[in-house]
C-alpha positions as CSV (number, residue, x, y, z in Angstrom):
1,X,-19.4,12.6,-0.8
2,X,-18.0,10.7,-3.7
3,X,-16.8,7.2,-2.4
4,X,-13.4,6.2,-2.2
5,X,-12.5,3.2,-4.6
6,X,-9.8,0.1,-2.8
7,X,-8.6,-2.4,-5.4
8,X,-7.8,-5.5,-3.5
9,X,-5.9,-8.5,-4.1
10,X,-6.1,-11.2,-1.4
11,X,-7.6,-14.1,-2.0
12,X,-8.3,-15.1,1.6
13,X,-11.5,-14.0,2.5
14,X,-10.1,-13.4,6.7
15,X,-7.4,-11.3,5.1
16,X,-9.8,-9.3,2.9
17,X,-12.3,-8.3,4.9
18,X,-9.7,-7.6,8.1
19,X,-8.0,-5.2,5.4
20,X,-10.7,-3.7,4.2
21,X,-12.5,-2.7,7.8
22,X,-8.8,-1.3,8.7
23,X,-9.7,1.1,5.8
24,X,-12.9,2.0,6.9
25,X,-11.4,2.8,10.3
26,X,-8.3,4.6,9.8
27,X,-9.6,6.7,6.6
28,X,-12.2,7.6,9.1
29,X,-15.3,6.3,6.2
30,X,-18.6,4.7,6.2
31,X,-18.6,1.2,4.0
32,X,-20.9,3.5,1.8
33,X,-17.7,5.2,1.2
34,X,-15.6,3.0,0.5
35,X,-16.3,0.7,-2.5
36,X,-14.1,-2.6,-2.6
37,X,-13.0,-4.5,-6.0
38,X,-11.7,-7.8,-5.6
39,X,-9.2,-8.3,-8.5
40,X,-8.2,-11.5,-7.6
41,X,-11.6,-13.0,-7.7
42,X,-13.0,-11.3,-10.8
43,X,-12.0,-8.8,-13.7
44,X,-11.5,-5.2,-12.9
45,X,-15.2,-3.7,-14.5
46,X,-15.3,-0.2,-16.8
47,X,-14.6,2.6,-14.2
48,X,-15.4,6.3,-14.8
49,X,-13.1,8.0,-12.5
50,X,-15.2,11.1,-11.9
51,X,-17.6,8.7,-9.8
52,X,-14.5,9.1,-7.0
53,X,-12.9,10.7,-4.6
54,X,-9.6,9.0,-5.1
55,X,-8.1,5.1,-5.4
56,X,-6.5,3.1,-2.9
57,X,-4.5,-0.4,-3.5
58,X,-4.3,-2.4,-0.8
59,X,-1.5,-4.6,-0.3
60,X,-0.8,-7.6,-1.8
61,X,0.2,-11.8,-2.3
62,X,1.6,-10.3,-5.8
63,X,5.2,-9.7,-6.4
64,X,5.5,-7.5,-9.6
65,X,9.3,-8.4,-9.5
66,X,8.7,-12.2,-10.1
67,X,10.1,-13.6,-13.4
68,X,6.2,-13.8,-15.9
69,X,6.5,-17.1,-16.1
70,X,6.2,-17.6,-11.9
71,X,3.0,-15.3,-12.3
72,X,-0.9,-16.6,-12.1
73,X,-2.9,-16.1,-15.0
74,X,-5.0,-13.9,-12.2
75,X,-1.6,-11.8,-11.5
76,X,-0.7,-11.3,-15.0
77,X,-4.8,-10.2,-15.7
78,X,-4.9,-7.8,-12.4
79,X,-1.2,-6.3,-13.4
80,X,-2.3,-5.2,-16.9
81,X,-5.6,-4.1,-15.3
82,X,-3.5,-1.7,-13.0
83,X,-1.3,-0.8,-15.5
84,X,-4.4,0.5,-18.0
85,X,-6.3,2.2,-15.1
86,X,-2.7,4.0,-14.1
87,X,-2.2,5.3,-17.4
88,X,-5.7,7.1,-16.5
89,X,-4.6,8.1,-13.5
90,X,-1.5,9.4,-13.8
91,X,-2.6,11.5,-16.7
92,X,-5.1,13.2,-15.0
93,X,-2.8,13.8,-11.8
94,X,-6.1,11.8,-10.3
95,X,-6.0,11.3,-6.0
96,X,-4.1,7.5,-5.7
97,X,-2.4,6.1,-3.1
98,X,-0.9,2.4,-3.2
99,X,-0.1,0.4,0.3
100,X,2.8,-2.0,-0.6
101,X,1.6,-3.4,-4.1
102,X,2.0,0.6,-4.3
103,X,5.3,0.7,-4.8
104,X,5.2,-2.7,-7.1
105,X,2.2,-1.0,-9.2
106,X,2.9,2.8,-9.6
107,X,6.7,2.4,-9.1
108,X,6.5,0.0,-12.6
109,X,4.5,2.0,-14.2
110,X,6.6,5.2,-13.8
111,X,9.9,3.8,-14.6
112,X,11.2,3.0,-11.6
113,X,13.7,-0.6,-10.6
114,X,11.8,-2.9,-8.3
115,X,13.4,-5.8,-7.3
116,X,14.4,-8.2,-4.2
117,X,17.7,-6.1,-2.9
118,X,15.5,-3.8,0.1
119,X,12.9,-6.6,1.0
120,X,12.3,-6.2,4.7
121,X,11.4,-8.8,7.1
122,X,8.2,-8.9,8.8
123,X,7.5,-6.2,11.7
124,X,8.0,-3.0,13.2
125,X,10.7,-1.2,11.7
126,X,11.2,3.1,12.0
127,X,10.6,4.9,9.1
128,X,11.9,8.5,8.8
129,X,11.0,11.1,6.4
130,X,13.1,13.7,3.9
131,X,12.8,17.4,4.3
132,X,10.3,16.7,1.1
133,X,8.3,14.1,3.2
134,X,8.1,16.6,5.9
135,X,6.1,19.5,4.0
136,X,3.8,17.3,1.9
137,X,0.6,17.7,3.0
138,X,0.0,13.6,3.0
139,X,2.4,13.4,5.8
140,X,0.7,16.3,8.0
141,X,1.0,15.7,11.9
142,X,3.4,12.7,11.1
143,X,6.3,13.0,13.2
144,X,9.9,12.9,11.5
145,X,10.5,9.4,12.9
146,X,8.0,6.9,13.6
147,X,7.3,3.0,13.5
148,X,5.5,1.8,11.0
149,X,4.9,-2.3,9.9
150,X,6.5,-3.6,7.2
151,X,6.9,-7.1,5.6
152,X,8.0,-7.5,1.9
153,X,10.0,-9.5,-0.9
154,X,10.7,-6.9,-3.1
155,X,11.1,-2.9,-2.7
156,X,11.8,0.1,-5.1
157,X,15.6,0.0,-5.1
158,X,16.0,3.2,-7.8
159,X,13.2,5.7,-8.3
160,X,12.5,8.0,-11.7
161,X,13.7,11.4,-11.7
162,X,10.6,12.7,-11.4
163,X,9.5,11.0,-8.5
164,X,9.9,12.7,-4.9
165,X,11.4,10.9,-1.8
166,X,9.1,10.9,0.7
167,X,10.4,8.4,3.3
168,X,13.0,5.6,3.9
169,X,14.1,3.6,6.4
170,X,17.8,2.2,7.9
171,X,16.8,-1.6,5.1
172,X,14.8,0.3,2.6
173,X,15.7,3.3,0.7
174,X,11.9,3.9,-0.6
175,X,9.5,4.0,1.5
176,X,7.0,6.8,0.4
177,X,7.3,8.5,-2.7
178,X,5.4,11.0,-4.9
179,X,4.2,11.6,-8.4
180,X,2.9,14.8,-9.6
181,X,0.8,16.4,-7.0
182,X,-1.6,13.4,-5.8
183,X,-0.2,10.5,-6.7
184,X,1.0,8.4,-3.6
185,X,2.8,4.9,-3.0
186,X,4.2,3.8,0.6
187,X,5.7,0.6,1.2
188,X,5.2,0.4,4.8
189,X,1.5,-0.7,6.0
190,X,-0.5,2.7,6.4
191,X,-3.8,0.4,7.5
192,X,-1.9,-2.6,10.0
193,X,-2.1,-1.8,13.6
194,X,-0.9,-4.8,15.9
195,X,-4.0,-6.7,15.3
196,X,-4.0,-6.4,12.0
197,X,-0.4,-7.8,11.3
198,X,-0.9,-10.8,13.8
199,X,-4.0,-12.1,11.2
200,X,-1.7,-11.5,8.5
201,X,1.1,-13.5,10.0
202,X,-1.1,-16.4,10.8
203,X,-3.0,-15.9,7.3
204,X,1.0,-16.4,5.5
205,X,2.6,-18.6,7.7
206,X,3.4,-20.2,4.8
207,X,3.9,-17.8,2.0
208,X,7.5,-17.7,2.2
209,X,7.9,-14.1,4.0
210,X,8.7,-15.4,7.3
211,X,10.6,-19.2,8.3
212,X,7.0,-20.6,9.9
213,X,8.9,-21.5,13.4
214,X,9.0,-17.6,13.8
215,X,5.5,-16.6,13.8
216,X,4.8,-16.9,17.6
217,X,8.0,-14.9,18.1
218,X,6.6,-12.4,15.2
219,X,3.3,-12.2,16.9
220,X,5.0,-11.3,20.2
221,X,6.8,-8.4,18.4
222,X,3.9,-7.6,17.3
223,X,2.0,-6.7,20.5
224,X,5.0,-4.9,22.4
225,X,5.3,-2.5,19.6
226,X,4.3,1.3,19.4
227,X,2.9,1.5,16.1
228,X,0.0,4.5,15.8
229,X,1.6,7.0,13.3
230,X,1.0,5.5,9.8
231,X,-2.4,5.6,10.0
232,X,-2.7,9.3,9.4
233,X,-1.3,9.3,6.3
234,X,-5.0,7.1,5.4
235,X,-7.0,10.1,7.3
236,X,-4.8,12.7,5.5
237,X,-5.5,11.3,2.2
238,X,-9.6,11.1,2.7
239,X,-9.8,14.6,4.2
240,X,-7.9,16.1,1.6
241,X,-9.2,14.6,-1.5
242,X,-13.2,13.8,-0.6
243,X,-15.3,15.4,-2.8
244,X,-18.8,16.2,-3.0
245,X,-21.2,14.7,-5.4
C-alpha cells in the first residue's frame, strides 16, 4: 500500500509523537504507513503526490486567524507551504483530510471566514451531523449524534458556496465540511481519546486555551467522558482511499 502522508505542527516533541501514535492507531496503519513531516522543525521537502494514499494535517499551536504580524517566521513559512501544496490538492480532487488546523488550512484556502466568534473551550462537546453528513461515506457507522473533543481559538464562522456541511455543534456552526469528492476538514479531534487530550492539557497549560487553575478540573472531564465515535471518521478515511503501489 501507498503510505499515508501527516503534516505536523507541534513543536513539543510529547505532543508530537502522542499525536502521531493516535494516528497509527485509529487509522488502523503500520508506522511504515504513515510518514510524518514536521513543519515546524524544518521546511516542507518537494512532494510528488502520486507516492500517496492521501494527506492528513494534524492539529495545531497555529492560529491562521491571528493578525501576520503576531505570526512566527515558522507559521508564516508552514502556512504558505500549505497553501502551495493545497492548490495541488484541491486541483486534483486528491484524498485530504485536516484535524483542526483543517478548518484554518483548507477553509482559507477555499474562501471561507475564519475567525474567533465559534472558538470552543476545551473538552467534550456533542457534535451532530446534516442530512449531507449522514450519507457521506467519511462518516459511515457514525451515529447522528456523538461526542467528540474539541478545544480552539478560532472556527470557520461562514463557509464557500461550494463547500458541504458536514457537521456542527450547539457553539460551532462548522464542524466537518467537504470539498469536491475527497477533500475533508473537521474541527473536532478525530485522533484524541481521553488520554490523548489530558497530555494535551498538561502540554498547553499555558497557551492561553484554558485559565491554567482549570486543568485538573479539565482533566477530570476528561476521564468521565464517552468519547469513542470520532475516530472512525480516521479508519473511514484509510480504508477508503489506500492504494496499492
Amino acid at each position: 500500500m501507498k503510505p499515508f502522508l501527516l503534516l505536523a505542527t507541534r513543536a513539543e516533541d510529547a505532543a508530537a509523537d502522542d499525536e502521531y501514535q493516535a494516528y497509527l492507531r485509529y487509522c488502523g496503519l503500520e508506522p511504515e504507513a504513515l510518514v510524518r513531516l514536521r513543519l515546524e522543525s524544518e521546511p516542507l521537502p518537494p512532494l510528488d503526490l502520486s507516492d500517496y494514499s492521501g494527506v492528513i494535517v494534524g492539529g495545531s499551536p497555529y492560529t491562521s486567524s491571528d493578525p501576520v504580524e503576531e505570526k512566527s517566521a515558522a507559521q508564516i513559512r508552514v502556512e504558505a507551504e500549505l497553501s502551495a501544496l493545497l492548490d495541488r490538492i484541491v486541483a486534483e480532487d486528491f484524498p485530504f483530510l485536516g484535524a483542526c488546523y483543517g478548518v484554518g488550512t483548507l477553509g482559507v484556502h477555499q474562501g471561507a471566514v475564519i475567525d474567533r466568534r465559534f472558538g470552543e473551550p476545551v473538552g467534550p462537546t456533542e457534535i451532530k451531523l446534516t442530512a449531507e453528513g449522514e450519507r457521506d461515506p467519511m462518516l459511515r457507522g457514525v451515529p447522528h449524534s456523538f461526542e467528540a473533543f474539541v478545544g480552539h481559538k478560532e472556527a470557520c464562522s461562514e463557509l464557500p458556496e461550494h463547500a458541504v456541511l458536514l457537521a456542527s455543534s450547539a457553539a460551532c456552526p462548522v464542524h466537518m465540511f467537504r470539498i469536491k469528492n475527497n477533500l475533508y476538514a473537521t474541527q473536532f479531534h478525530p485522533e484524541l481519546d481521553a488520554d490523548g487530550l489530558i497530555t494535551r492539557i498538561n502540554i498547553y497549560k499555558n497557551s492561553g486555551y484554558f485559565p491554567p487553575h482549570t486543568a485538573d478540573e479539565l482533566i477530570e472531564s476528561a476521564r468521565q467522558s464517552s468519547v469513542t465515535e470520532p475516530m472512525r471518521v480516521l479508519r473511514n478515511f484509510t480504508e477508503r482511499y489506500a492504494r496499492q503501489q
